[in-house]
C-alpha positions in Angstrom: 62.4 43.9 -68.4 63.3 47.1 -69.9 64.2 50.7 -68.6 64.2 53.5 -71.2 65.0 57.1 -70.4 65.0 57.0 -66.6 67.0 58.5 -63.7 69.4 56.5 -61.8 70.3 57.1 -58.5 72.3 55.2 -56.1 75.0 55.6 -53.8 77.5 57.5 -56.4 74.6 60.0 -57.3 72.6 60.3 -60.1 72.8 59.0 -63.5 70.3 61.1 -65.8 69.1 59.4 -68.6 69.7 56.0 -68.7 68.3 52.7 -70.2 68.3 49.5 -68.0 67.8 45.9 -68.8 67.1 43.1 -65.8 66.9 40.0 -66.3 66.9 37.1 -64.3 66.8 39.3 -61.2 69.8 41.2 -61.7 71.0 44.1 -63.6 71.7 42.7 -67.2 73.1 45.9 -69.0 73.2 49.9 -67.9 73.8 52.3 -71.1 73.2 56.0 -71.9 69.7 56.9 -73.2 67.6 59.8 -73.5 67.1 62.1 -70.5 64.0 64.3 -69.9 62.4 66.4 -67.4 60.1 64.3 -65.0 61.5 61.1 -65.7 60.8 58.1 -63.2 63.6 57.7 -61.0 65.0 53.7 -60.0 67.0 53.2 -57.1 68.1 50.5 -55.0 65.6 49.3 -52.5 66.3 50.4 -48.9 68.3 48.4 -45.9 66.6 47.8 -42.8 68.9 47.5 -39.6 66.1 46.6 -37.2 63.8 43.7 -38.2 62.1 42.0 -35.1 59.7 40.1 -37.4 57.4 39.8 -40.2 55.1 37.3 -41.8 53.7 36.3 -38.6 57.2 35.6 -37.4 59.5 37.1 -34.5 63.1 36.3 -35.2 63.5 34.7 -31.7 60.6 31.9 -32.7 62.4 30.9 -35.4 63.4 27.5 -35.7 64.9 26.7 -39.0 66.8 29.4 -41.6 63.6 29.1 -44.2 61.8 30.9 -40.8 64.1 33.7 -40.7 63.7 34.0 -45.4 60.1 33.7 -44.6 60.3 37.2 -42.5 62.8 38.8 -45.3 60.2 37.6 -48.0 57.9 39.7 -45.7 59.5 42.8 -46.3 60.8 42.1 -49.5 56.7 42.1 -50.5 57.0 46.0 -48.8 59.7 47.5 -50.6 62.7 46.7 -48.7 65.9 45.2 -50.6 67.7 43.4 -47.1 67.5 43.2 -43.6 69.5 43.0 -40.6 67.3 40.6 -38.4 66.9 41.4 -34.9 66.9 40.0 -31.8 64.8 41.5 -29.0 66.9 40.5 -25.7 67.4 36.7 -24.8 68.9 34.2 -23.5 72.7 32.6 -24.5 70.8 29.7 -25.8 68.3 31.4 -28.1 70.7 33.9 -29.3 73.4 30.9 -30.1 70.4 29.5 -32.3 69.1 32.5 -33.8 73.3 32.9 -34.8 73.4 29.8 -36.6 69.7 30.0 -38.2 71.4 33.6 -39.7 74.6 32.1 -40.8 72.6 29.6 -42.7 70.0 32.1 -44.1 72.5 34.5 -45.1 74.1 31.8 -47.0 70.6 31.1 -48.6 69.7 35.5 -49.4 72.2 37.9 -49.4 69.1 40.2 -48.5 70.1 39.0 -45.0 72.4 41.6 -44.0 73.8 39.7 -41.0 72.3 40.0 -37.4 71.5 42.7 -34.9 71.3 41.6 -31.1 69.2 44.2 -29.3 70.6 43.5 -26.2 70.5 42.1 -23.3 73.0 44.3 -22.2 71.0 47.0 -21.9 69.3 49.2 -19.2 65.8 50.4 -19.9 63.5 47.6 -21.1 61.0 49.1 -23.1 59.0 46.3 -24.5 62.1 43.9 -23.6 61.8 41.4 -20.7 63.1 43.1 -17.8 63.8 39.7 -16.5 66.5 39.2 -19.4 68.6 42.1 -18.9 72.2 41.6 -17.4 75.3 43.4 -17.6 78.1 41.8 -20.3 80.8 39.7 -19.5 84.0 38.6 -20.7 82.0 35.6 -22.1 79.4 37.5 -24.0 82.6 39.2 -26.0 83.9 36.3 -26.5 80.5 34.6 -28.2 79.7 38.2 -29.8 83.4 38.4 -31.9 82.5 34.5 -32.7 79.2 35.6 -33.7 80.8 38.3 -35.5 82.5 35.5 -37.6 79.4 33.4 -38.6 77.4 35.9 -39.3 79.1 38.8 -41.3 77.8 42.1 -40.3 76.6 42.2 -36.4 75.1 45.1 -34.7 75.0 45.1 -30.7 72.9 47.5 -29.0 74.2 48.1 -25.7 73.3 50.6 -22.6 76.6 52.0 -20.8 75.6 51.2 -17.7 76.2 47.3 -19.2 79.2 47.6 -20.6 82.5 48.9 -19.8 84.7 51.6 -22.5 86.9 48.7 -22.8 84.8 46.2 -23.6 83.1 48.2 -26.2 86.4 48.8 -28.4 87.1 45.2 -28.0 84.0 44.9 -29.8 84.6 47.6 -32.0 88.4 46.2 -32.6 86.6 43.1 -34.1 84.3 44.9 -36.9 81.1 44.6 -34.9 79.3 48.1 -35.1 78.1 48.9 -31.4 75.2 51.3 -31.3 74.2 53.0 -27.8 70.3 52.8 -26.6 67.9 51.5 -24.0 70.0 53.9 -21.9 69.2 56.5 -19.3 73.3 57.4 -19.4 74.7 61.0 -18.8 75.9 62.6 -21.9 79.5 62.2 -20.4 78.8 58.5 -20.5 77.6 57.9 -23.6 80.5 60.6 -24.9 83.0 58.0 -23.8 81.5 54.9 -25.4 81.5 56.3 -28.3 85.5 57.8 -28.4 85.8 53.9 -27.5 84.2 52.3 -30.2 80.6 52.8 -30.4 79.2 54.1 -33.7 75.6 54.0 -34.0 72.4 55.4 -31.2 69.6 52.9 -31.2 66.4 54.5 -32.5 67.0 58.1 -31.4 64.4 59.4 -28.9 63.5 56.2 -27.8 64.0 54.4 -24.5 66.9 56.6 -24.1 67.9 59.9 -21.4 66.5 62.9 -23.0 67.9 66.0 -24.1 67.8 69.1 -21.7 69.7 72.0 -22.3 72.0 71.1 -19.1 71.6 67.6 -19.5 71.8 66.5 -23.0 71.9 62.7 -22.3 72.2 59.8 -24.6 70.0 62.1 -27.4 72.6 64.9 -26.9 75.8 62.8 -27.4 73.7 60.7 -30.2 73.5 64.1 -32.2 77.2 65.6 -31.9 78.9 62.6 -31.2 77.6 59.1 -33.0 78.0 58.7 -36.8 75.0 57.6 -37.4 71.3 57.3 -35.4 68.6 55.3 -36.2 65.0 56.7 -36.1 61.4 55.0 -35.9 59.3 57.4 -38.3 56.2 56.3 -37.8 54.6 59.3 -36.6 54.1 57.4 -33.2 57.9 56.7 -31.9 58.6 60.3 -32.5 56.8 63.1 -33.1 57.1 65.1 -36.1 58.7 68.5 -35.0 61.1 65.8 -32.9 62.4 64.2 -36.5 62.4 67.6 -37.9 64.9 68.8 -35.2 67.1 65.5 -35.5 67.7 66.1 -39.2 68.3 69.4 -39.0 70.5 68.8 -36.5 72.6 66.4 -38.1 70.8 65.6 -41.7 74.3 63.1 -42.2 73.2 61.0 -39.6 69.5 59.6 -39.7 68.9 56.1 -40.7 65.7 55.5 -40.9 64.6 51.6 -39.5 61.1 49.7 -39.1 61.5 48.6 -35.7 59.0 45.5 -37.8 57.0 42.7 -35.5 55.8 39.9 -36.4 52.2 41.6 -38.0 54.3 43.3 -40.7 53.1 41.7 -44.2 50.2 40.3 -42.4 46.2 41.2 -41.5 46.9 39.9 -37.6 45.8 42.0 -35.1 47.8 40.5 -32.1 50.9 38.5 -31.7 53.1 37.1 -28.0 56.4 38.7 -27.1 58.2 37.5 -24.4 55.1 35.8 -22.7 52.6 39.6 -23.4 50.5 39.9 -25.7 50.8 42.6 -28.2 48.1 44.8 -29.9 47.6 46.4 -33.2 45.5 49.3 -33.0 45.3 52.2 -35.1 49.0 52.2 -36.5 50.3 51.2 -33.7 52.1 48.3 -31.6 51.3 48.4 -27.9 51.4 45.9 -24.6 49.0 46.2 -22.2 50.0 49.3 -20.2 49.9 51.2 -23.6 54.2 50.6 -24.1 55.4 50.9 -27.7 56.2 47.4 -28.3 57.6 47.6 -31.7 56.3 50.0 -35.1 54.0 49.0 -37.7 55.3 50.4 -40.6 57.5 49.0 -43.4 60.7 50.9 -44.2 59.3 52.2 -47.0 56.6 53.6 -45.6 58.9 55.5 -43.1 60.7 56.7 -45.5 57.1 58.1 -46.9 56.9 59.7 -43.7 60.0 61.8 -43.8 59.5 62.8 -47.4 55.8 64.4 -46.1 57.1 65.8 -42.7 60.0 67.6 -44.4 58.6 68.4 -47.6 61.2 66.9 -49.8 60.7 64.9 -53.2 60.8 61.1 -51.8 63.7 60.3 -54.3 66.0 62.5 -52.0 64.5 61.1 -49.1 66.1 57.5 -50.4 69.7 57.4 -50.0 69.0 57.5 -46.7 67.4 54.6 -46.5 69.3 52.4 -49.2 73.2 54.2 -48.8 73.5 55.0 -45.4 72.9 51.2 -43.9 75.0 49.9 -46.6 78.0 52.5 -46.4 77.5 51.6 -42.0 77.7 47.9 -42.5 80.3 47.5 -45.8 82.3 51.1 -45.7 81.1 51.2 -49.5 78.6 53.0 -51.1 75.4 51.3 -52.4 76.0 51.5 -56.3 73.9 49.6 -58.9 76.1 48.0 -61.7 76.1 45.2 -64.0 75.5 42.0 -62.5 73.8 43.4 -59.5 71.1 41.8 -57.8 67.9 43.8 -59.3 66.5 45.0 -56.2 65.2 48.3 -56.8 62.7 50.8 -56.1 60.8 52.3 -59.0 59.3 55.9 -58.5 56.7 57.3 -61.1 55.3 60.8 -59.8 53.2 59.6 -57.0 53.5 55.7 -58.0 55.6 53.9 -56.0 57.2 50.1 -57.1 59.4 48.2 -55.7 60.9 45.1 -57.4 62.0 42.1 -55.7 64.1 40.5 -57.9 61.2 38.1 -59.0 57.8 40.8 -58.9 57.0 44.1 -58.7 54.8 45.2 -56.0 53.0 48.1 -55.7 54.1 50.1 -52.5 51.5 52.0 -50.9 51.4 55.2 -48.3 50.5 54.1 -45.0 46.8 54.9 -44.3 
């Protein structure tokens, strides 16, 4: 597979005017070429840090490591390069499988990023099992750091109210990026988590105390204090004129995430999470009592989303999708070279491809 005459970007910037050869599913050769105006641009595909499920699977059902490949292969199908599989809260002995079904997978696909355990140290459920949710213990640090080990990268969403400032930096200490959420914390609160360690807010917005000009809550401290927030653009999880105001406010710090069930990559219009049934309806993932339980969009098409709400060219929407996560979990940038896996996004005008290392699939704009 050849590239002639096409604009790179990645992580460094952009590269105008370049030929590429793949082959075997990686980059073969990256040379000079022709530049010229309106050329397609190719990119690395984006990095999803919250991946419930896909392919009919939740990562909590899974029972062997091809389970938790058959959910990456999902979103590979969507556009998406690697995930960080999630865990919606549990108990010790699900989470200690779901750890050694991602060591193993990770092993398999370096598409799996490493693991993110969405509590249950948290304090507002949300779609999680109330039932589940507990405050941390010397123990759970203990398994986390070993987790931490076995699994490479690991996210832990936690609510203040679960966890104490020291426990956090013992966490942070040990390389494991802490993100705030579930959380109806004051601003002070959530201000000291993250001078102890935490890095990251939990999709912004969401499950989380509001902002108020007197009381700016977990959102408040997210957007002057966190390095990074996550954010569900699916036109549902937050409104528009909401995203709009996050990146204005601090267009360093959005990464955008899927928040992805099991029905992602699939025509099922229902699936079971903790014991409820789930509907899909009109875009959107709901219990019974109408809560959120979860977005139906792949990255890509958030990403979509942002480049129509803010008017920008979707290629400048990108390295937010593909640098950020990668920069978050590494502390490098995202840079296509020689040798690297060919996972890539190809964008044509208003033609969208992304290659899996195998195929190309066309990616289209969410209905």
């Amino acid at each position: 597979m050849k590239f002639r005459g096409v604009d790179l970007l990645d992580g460094e910037g952009w590269r105008r005017g370049v030929d590429i050869d793949v082959a075997e599913g990686r980059i073969a050769a990256i040379r000079p070429g022709r530049a010229r105006d309106g050329a397609p641009v190719l990119c690395p595909a984006p990095l999803d840090l919250q991946v419930n499920g896909g392919g009919g699977r939740m990562l909590g059902a899974c029972e062997s490591p091809g389970d938790v490949l058959e959910i990456l292969a999902a979103h590979r199908r969507l556009g998406t390069g690697g995930i960080l599989p999630t865990l919606i809260s549990d108990t010790p002995e699900i989470t200690a499988r779901v750890v050694r079904l991602v060591e193993t997978a990770r092993r398999a696909d370096s598409g799996i990023l490493g693991l993110h355990l969405e509590g249950p140290h948290i304090a507002t459920p949300g779609a999680h099992d109330p039932t589940r949710l507990r405050d941390m213990t010397a123990e759970d640090v203990a398994r986390a750091i070993e987790a931490k080990s076995r699994t490479g990268a690991l996210m832990i969403t936690l609510a203040p109210e679960r966890a104490t400032t020291a426990q956090i930096g013992e966490l942070a200490r040990a390389g494991i990026v802490v993100s705030l959420g579930h959380s109806a914390c004051t601003c002070e609160a959530a201000e000291a988590a993250f001078a102890a360690g935490a890095r990251m807010a939990t999709h912004l917005y969401n499950a989380m105390s509001g902002l108020h000009h007197r009381a700016p809550g977990l959102v408040g401290a997210a957007l002057t204090r966190a390095e990074v927030f996550g954010l569900i653009p699916d036109g549902h999880h937050v409104a528009d004129a909401a995203l709009k105001v996050a990146l204005a406010a601090r267009p360093e710090g959005a990464i955008p995430v899927s928040d992805a069930m099991a029905v992602t990559g699939t025509s099922r219009e229902s699936f079971v999470l903790s014991g409820r049934e789930v509907h899909r309806r009109d875009g959107r993932l709901t219990l019974g009592d109408g809560t959120l339980a979860g977005a139906d969009i792949s990255l890509m098409q958030g990403l979509r989303h942002i480049a129509r709400v803010t008017g920008r060219p979707l290629a400048e929407v990108m390295p937010m999708g593909f640098d950020r996560p990668h920069r978050l979990l590494t502390g490098t940038p995202n840079r296509l070279a020689e040798g690297s896996p060919a996972r890539l996004i190809h964008i044509d005008g208003d033609r969208v491809e992304g290659f899996d290392g195998h195929a190309w699939h066309i990616l289209r704009p969410v209905a």
